[in-house]
Rosetta silent file (secondary structure, phi, psi, omega in degrees, C-alpha in Angstrom):
SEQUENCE: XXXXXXXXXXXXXXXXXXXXXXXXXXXXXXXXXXXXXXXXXXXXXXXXXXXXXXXXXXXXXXXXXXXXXXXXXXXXXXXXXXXXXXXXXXXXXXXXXXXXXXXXXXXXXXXXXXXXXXXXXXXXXXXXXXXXXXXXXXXXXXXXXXXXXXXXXXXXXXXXXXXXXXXXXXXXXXXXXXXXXXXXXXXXXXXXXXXXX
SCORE:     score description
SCORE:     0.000 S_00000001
   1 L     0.000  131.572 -173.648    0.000    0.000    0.000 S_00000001
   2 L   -98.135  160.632 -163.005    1.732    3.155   -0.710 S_00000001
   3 L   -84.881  165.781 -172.239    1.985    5.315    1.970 S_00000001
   4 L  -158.251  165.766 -171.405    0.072    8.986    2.085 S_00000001
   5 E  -121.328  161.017  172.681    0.006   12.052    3.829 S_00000001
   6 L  -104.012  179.925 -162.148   -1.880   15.410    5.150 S_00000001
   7 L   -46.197  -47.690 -178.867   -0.925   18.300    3.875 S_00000001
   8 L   -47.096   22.973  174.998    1.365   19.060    7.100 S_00000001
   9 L    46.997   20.510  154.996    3.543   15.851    5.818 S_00000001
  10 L  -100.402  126.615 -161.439    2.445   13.898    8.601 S_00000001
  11 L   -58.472  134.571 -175.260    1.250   10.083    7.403 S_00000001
  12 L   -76.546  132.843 -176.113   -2.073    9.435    7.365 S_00000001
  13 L   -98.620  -19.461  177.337   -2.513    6.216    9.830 S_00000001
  14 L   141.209    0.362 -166.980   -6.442    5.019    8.853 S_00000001
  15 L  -104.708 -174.476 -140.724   -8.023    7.384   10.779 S_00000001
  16 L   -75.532  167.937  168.088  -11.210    9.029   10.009 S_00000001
  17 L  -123.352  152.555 -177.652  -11.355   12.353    7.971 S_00000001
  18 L    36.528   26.864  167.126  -14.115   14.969    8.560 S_00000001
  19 L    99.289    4.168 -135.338  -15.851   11.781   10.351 S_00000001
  20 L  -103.812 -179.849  164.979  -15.567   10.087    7.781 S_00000001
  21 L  -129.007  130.541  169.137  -13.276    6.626    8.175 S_00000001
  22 L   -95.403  172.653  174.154  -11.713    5.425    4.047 S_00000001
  23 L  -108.952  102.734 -154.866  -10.396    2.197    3.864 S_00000001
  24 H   -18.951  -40.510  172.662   -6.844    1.927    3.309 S_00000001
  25 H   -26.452  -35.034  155.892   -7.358    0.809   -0.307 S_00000001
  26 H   -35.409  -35.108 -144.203   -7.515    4.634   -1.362 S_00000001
  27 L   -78.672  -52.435 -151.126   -3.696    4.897   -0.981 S_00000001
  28 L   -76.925  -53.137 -177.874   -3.416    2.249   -4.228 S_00000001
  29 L   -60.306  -94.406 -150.196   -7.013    2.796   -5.865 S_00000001
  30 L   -57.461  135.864  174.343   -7.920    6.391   -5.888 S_00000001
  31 L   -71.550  177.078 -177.413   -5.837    9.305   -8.289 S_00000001
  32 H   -47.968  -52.700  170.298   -4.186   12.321   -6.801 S_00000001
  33 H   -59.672  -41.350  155.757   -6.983   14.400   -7.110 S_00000001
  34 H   -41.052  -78.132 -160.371   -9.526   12.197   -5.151 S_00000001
  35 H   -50.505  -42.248  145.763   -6.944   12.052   -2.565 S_00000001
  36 H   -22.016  -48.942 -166.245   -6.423   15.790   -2.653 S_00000001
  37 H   -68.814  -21.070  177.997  -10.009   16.416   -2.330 S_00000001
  38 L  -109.771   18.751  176.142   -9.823   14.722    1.106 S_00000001
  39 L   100.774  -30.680 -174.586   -7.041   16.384    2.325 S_00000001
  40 L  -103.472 -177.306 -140.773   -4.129   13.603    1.739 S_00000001
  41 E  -149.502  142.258  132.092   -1.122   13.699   -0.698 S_00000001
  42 L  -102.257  107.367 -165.221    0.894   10.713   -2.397 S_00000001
  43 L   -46.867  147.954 -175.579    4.020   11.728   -2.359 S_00000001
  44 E   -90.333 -179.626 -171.641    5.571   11.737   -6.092 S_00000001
  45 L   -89.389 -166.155 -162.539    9.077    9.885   -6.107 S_00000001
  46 L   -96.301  143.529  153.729   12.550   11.717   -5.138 S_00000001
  47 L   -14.197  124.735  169.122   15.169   12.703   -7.605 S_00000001
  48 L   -45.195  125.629  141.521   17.598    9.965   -8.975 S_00000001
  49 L     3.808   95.457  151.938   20.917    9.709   -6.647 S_00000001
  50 L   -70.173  177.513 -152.013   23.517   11.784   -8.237 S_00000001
  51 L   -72.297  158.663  178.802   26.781    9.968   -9.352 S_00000001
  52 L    92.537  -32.302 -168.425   28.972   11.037   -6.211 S_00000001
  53 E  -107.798  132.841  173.047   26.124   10.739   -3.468 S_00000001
  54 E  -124.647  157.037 -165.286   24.617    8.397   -1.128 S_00000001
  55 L   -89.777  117.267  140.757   21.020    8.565    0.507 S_00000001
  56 L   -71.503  -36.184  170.337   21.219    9.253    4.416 S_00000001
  57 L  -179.785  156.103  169.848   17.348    9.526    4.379 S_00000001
  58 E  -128.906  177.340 -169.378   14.169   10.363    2.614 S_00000001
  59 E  -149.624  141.324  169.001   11.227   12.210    3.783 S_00000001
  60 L   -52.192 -166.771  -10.931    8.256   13.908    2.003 S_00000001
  61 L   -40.097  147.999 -151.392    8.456   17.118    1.460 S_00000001
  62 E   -71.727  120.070  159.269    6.283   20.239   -0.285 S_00000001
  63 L  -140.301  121.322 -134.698    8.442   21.326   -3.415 S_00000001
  64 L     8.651   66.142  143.188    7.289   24.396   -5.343 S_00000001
  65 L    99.349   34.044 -147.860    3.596   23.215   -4.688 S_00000001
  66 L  -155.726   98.434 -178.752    4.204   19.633   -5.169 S_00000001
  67 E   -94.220  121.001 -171.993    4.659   16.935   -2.298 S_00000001
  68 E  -127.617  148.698  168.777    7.497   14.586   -3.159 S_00000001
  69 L   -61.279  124.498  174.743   10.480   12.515   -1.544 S_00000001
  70 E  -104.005  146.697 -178.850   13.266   14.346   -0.902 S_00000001
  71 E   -88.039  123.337  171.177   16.856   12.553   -0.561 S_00000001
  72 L   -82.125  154.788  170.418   19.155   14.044    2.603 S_00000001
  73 L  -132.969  144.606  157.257   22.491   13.205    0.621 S_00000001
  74 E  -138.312 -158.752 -156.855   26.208   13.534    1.388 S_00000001
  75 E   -99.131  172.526  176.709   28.708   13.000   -0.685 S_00000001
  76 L   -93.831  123.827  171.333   30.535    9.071   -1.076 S_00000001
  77 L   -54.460  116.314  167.544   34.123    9.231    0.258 S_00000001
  78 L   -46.677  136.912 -164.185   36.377    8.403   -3.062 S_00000001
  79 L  -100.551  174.751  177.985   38.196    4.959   -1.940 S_00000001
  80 H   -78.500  -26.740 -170.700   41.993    5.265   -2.752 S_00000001
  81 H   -57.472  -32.455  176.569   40.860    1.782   -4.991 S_00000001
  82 H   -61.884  -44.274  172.786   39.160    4.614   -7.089 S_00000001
  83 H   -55.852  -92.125  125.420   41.918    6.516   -7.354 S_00000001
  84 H    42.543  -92.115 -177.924   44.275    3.575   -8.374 S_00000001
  85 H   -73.444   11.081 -176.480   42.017    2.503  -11.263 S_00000001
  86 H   -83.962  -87.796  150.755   41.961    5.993  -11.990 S_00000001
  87 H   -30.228  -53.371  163.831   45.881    6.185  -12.564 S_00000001
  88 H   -74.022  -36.449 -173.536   45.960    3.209  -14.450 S_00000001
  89 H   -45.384  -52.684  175.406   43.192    3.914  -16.739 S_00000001
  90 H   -33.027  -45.122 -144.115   45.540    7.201  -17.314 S_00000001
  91 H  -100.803  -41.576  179.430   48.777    5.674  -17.746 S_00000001
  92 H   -57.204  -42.384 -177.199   47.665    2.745  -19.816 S_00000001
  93 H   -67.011  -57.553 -169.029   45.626    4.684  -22.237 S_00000001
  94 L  -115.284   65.423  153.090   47.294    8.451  -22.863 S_00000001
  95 E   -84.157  137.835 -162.050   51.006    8.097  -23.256 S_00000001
  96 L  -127.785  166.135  119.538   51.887   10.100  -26.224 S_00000001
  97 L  -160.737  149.953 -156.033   55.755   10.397  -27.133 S_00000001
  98 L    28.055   66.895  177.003   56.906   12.194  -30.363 S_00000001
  99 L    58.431   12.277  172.127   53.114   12.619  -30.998 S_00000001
 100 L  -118.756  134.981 -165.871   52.268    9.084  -31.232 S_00000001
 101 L   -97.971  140.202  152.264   50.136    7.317  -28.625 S_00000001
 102 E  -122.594  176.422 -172.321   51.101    3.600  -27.271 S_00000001
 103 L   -76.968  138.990  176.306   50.030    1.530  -24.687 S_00000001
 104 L  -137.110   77.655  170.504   51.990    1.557  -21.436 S_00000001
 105 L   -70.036  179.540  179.318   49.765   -1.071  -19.498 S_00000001
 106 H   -83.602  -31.686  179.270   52.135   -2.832  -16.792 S_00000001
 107 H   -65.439  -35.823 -166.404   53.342   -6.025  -19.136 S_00000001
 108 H   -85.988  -25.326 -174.859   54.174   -3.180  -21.998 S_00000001
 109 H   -67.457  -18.468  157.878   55.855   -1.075  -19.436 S_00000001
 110 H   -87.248  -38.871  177.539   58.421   -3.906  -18.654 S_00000001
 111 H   -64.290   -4.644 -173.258   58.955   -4.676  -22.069 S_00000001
 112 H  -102.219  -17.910  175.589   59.649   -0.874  -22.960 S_00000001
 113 H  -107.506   39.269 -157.241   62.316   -0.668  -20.014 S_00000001
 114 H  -127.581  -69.456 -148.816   63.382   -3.963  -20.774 S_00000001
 115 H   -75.388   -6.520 -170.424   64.358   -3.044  -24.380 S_00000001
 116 H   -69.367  -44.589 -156.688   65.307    0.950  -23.305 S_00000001
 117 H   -68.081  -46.319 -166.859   68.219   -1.124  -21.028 S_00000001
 118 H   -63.221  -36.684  158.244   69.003   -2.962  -24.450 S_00000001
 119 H   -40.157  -54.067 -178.236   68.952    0.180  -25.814 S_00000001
 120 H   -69.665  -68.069 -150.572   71.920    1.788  -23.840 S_00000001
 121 H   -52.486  -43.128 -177.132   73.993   -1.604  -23.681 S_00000001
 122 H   -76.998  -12.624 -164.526   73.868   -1.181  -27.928 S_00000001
 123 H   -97.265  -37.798 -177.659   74.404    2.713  -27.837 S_00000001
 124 H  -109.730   12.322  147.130   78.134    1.996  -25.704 S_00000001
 125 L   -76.177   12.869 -158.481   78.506   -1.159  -28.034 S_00000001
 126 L    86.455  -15.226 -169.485   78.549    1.593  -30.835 S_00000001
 127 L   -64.615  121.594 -158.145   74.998    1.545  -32.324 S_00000001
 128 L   -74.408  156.277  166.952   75.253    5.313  -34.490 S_00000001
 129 L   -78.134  142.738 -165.515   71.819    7.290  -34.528 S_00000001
 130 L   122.051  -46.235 -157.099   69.987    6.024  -37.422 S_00000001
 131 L   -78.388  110.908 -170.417   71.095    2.149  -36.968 S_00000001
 132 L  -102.948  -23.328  174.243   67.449    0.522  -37.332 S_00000001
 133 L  -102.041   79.959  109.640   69.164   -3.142  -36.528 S_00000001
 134 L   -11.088  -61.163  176.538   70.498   -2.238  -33.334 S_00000001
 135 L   -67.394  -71.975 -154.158   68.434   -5.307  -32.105 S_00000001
 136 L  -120.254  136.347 -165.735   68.393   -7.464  -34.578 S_00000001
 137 L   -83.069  -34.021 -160.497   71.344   -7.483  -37.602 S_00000001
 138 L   -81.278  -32.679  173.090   68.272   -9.097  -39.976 S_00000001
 139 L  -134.216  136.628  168.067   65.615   -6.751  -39.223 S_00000001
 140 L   -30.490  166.278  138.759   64.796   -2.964  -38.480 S_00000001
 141 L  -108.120  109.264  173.856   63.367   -1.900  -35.183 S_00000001
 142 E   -91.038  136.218  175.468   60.137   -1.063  -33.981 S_00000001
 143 E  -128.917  162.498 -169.316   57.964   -0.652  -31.469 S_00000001
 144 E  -101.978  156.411  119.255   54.240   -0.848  -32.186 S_00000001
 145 L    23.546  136.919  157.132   51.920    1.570  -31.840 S_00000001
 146 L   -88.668    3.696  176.699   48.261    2.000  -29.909 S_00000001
 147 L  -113.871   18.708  153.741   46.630    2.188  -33.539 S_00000001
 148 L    98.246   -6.331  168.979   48.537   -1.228  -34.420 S_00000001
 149 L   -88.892  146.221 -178.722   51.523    0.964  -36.529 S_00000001
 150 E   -83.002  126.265 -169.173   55.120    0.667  -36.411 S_00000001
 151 E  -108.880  113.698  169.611   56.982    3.365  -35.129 S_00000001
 152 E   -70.753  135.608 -165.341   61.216    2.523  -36.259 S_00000001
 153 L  -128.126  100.193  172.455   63.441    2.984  -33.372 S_00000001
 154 L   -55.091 -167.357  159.034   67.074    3.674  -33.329 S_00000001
 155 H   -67.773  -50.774 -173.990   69.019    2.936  -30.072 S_00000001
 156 H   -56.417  -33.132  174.913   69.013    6.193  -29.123 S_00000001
 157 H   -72.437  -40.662  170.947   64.797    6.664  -29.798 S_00000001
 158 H   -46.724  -38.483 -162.684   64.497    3.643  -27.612 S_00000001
 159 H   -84.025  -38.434 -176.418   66.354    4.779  -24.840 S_00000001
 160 H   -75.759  -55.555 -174.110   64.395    7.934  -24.951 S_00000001
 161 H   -49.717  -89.229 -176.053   61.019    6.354  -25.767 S_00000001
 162 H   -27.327  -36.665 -168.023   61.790    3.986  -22.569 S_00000001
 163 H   -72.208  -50.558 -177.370   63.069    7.181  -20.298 S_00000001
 164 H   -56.130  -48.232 -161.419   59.641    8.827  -21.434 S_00000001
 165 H   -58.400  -60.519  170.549   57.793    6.163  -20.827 S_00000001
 166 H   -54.753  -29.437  162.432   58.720    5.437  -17.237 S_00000001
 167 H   -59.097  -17.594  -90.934   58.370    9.375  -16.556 S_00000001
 168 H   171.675  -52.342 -173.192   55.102    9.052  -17.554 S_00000001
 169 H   -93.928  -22.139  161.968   54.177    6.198  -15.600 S_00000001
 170 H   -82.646  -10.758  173.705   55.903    7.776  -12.323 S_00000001
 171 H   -79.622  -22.131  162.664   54.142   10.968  -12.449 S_00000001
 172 H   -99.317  -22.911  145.435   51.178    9.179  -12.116 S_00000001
 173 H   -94.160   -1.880  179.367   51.882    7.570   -9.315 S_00000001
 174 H   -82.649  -59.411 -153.293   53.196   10.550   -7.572 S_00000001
 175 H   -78.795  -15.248  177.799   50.149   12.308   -8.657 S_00000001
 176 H   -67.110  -64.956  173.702   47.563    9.426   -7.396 S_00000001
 177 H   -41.537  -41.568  173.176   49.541    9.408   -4.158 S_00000001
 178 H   -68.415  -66.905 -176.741   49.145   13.363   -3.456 S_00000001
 179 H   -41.725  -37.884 -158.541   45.477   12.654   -4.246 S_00000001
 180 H   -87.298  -17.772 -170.733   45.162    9.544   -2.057 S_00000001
 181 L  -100.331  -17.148 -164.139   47.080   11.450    0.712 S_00000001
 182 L   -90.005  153.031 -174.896   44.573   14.530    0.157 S_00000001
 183 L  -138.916   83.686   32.201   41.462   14.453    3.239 S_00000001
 184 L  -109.520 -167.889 -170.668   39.072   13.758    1.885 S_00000001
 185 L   -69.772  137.294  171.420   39.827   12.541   -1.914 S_00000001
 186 L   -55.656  108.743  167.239   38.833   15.531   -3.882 S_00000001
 187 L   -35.770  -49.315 -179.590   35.118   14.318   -5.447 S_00000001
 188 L   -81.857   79.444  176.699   36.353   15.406   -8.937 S_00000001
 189 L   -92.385  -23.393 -169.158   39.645   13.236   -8.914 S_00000001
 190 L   -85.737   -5.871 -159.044   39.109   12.321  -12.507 S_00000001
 191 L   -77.957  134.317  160.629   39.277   16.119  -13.635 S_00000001
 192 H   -31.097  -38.149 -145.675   42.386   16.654  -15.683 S_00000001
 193 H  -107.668   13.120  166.305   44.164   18.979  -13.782 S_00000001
 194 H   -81.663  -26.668 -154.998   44.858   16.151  -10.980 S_00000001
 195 L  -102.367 -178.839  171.437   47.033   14.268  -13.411 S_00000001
 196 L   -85.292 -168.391 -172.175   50.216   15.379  -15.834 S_00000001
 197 L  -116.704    0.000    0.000   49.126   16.037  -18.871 S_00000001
């Protein structure tokens, strides 16, 4: 049975109005206006949740002429886990270097300092800038791409590409720590201007 009210938003319990006694059945059966006419209100329902918010309680209340549930709200603490997947989502997705983006997920992120160390060890074995088999005497080098293209990589672009890379993946944990360290986590944490850019 939904529940219903006088005007003053206190719930009507069964008893009689103007002498009269209804039968609870009104709350489900009768429209707004019947119920109006005898003095009680069904409340309409309360505003969706916003993203960010949790319900501490609701209560009826008259808003602009209208009685409806209203939500008490506060805001949801941001977990640090939020943060976190936050920082990776960053770091995996929008690594750029010399305008091209790749992936720096944690498996590509060993393999890119993996091959940056192989880089240097061929750069004081001699490999000149330019030298596309560094790696391999049979084939160029490359590393691919987040759109699936090969970007060729000298010793020296590796070494850089690798330096960038990890720069890139420690500034985002530096900046997810200053967030996760902040009290509370700033509600916008996802807003650009937490992270580098």
């Amino acid at each position: 049975m939904s529940p219903l009210y006088f005007a003053s938003l206190v719930p009507w319990q069964g008893e009689r109005i103007d002498g009269v006694l209804y039968p609870p059945t009104i709350a489900d059966l009768w429209t707004g206006a019947q119920l109006a006419a005898i003095g009680l209100y069904r409340p309409l329902p309360a505003d969706p949740v916003p993203q960010g918010k949790r319900v501490l309680g609701t209560a009826p209340q008259w808003v602009d002429g209208v009685m409806r549930y209203v939500h008490t709200l506060e805001d949801v603490p941001i977990s640090p886990e939020e943060v976190d997947a936050e920082r990776d989502r960053r770091t995996e997705f929008d690594f750029t270097f010399a305008g091209v983006a790749y992936q720096v997920d944690d498996k590509s992120i060993s393999r890119i300092i993996a091959m940056g160390t192989d880089a240097r060890f061929a750069q004081l074995g001699g490999a000149m800038p330019g030298n596309l088999r560094w790696a391999d005497a049979n084939n160029d080098f490359g590393w691919i791409a987040t759109d699936n293209s090969i970007t060729p990589m000298d010793a020296q672009t590796m070494a850089a590409f690798a330096d960038a890379a990890k720069l890139w993946v420690s500034q985002h944990i530096f900046a997810a720590r200053a967030l996760k360290d902040a009290a509370p986590i700033p509600a916008d944490y996802v807003e650009d201007g937490y992270w580098p850019g």
